[in-house]
N, C-alpha and C positions, 0 to 999 in steps of 0.2 A: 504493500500500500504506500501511497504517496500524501505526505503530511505539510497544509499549508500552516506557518508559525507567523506567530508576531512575537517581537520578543520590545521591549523597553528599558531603556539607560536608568539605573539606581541615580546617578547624579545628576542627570541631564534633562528625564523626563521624555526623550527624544524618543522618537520608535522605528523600529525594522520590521520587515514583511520578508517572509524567503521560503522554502520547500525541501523538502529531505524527506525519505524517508524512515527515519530514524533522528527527531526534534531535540531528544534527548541529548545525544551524541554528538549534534549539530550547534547547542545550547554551550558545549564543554568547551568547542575550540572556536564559539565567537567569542568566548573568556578567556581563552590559552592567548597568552601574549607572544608563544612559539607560535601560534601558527599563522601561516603567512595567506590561506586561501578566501579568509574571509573581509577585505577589507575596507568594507565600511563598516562594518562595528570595530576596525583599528582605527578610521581616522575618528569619532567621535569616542571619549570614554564611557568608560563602562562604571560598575560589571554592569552587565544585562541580564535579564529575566525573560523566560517564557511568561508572557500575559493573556495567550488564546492560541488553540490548536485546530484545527479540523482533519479529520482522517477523509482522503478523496480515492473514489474507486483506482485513477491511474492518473499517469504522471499528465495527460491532458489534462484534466479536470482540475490537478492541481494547479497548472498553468493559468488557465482560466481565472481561473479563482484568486489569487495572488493577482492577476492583471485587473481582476473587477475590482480588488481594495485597494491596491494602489492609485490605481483612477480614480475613485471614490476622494482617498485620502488616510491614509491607516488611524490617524487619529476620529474621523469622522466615523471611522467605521466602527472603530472600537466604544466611542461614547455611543452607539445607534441602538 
């Protein structure tokens, strides 16, 4: 399954929208200051938090979906 996240900055307030399979695992290395694949949760600080998950049949729907909150607005989406 394919999982859309929003994840939100402890100090910032600011928010990310992104897909994985595995949100959990995804959550670990937008916090690992090693890792080098995710960055835009490097150029704003963190940590960050999982704030809303949705499990999507496949990685279309995930797409989808992620491109309707973003367009939307991740914050507009999350106060809705």
């Amino acid at each position: 399954p394919s999982w859309v996240y929003i994840l939100q900055s402890d100090s910032t307030g600011r928010y990310y929208c992104g897909q994985s399979s595995d949100p959990d695992r995804r959550l670990r290395q937008h916090n690992d200051p090693e890792y080098q694949l995710s960055k835009t949760t490097k150029r704003f600080p963190g940590p960050w938090k999982l704030v809303w998950k949705q499990e999507c049949l496949d990685r279309g729907e995930a797409t989808r979906l992620e491109r309707k909150i973003k367009k939307r607005g991740i914050s507009r989406f999350i106060n809705s």
